[in-house]
Every structure is written in C-alpha cells, then in structure tokens.
N, C-alpha and C positions, 0 to 999 in steps of 0.2 A: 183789267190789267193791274191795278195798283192795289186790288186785293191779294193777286195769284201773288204776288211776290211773297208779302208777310205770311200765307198761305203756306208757300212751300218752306220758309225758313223754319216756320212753327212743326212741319213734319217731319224737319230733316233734326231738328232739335229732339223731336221725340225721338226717331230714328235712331238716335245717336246716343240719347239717356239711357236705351235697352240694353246696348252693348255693355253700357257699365254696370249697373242692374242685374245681365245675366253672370260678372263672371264675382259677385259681393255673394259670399259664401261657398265658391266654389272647392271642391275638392284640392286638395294639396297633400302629399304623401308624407310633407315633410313634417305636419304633426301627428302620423301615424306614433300611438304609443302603445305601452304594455300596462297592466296595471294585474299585478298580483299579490293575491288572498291565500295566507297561509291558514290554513284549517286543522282539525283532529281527524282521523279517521269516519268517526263519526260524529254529527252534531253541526254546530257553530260555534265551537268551543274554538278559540285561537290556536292554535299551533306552541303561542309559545305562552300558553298560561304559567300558572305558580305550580302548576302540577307536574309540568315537562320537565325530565330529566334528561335527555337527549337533543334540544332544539332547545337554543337561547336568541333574541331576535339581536342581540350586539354582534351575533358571531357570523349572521349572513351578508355574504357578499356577495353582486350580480357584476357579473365582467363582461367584455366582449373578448371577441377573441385575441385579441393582441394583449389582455390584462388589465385592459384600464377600465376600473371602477364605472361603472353606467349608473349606479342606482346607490344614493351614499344616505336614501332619506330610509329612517328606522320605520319608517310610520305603516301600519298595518291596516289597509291592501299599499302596497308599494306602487310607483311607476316609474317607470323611463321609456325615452323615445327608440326607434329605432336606426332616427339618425343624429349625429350628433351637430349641436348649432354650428350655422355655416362651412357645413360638410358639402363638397362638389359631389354631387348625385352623377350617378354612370348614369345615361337616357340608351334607351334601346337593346339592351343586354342582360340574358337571366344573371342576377345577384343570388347570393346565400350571404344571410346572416347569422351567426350563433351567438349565443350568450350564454354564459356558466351560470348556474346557479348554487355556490356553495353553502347550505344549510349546515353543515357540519364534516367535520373532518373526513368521513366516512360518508358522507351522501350528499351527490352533485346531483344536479338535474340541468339539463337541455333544451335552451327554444332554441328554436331554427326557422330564420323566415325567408321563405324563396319567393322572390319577384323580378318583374319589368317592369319598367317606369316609360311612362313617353311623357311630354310637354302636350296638357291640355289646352283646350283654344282660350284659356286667362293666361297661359304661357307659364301656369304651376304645376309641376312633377306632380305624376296624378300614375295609380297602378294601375298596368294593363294586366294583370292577374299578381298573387297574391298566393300562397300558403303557408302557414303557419302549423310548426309540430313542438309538440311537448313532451321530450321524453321519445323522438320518436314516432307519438301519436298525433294526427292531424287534429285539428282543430277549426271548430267551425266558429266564422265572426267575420266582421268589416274590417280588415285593415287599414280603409281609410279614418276610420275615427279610432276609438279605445276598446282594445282587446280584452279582455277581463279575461285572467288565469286564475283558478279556484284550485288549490295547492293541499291536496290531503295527504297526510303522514300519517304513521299509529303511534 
C-alpha cells in the first residue's frame, strides 16, 4: 500500500508531461507565411539584376487588400505572413485572402489564399484545408509552414 501511492503519483506525473510534450511544436496557422523569389525568365538570374530595364527591386510593393503594405523588406526571396500580429482569426468559416503584388506600373500579380481554421487540441488555429493560387494558378505546398513562390518574368 505505501508503494501504490508514490506509484500512481509517478504515472500520473508522466501522464500529464505527454500532454505538454504533445502540443511543443504543434501546428499554428498563425505563422503560415509566404516567401517569394523573383527570377528571369530563364536561369537564376534575379529579376532585378544590372541588366533589367523593366523591374527595379525599390519599386515593388506587396499589399493586402485593403492597401496596407505586408512586405516592406527589399531583401530577395522576400516574406510576409498571411496574418498580421495579433489579428482576431475568423474559426469555422471559408476565408479568402489576396495580396497585390506590384512589380511595376504595368504588372501586378495575385496570391489568393482560401481557407478554414478550427482550434486544434493545443487551442492554436490550425488549417482545416488550405489553397493557395498565383496568378490564378493553384499552387502546391504546406500552408502551415513556408510557401516558397518562385516569380519568373522576361
């Protein structure tokens, strides 16, 4: 009898370390982000080498829909997230996001990310589906981690 006690403390202890254990590293939608690579048509030539005369990298800007600036870093692949810090997430309801991508006066470009969120059992927004298009075109990748957009121009 005087072992069953420390016995069951000791299991309920372990018990109870798994819970915390399963939810360290868990899925969170909130640092879903983007990360895009401007390119040449062909190669791995940047986009905005010394040779471009159509594409300067000061002059792009990435917006959401309402205008406000998402992506203010010059630095080539670029990111930004899809939500912004301490934004109240809609749970249970298809979303669309879009973001502008102006390269130049004359050519925008288009993400558009549609999803649902629920509250995973850590209690962090976590997607219950997920599409992402560019331009349009769907795009294949993990929305919960970092999307890689690879950005060809001529």
């Amino acid at each position: 009898m005087k072992l069953l006690f420390p016995l069951l403390l000791l299991i309920s202890t372990a018990l109870s370390s798994c819970n915390i254990d399963k939810c360290e590293g868990a899925l969170d939608a909130t640092h879903a982000h983007f990360s895009l690579q401007y390119l040449a048509a062909t190669g791995n030539q940047s986009l905005f080498s010394s040779r471009s005369t159509t594409y300067f990298r000061d002059s792009v800007r990435i917006t959401d829909e309402q205008g406000s600036i998402v992506a203010t870093d010059k630095s080539d692949p670029v990111s930004f997230r899809l939500f912004k810090a301490g934004e109240t997430l809609t749970l249970g309801q298809p979303t669309t996001r879009r973001f502008l991508i102006y390269l130049s006066r004359t050519d925008q470009d288009t993400i558009q990310a549609e999803f649902k969120l629920f509250r995973n059992d850590c209690k962090n927004p976590q997607f219950e589906y997920a599409s992402v298009f560019y331009n349009g075109k769907r795009l294949n990748g993990d929305p919960n981690t970092e999307l890689s957009i690879v950005i060809r121009k001529p």
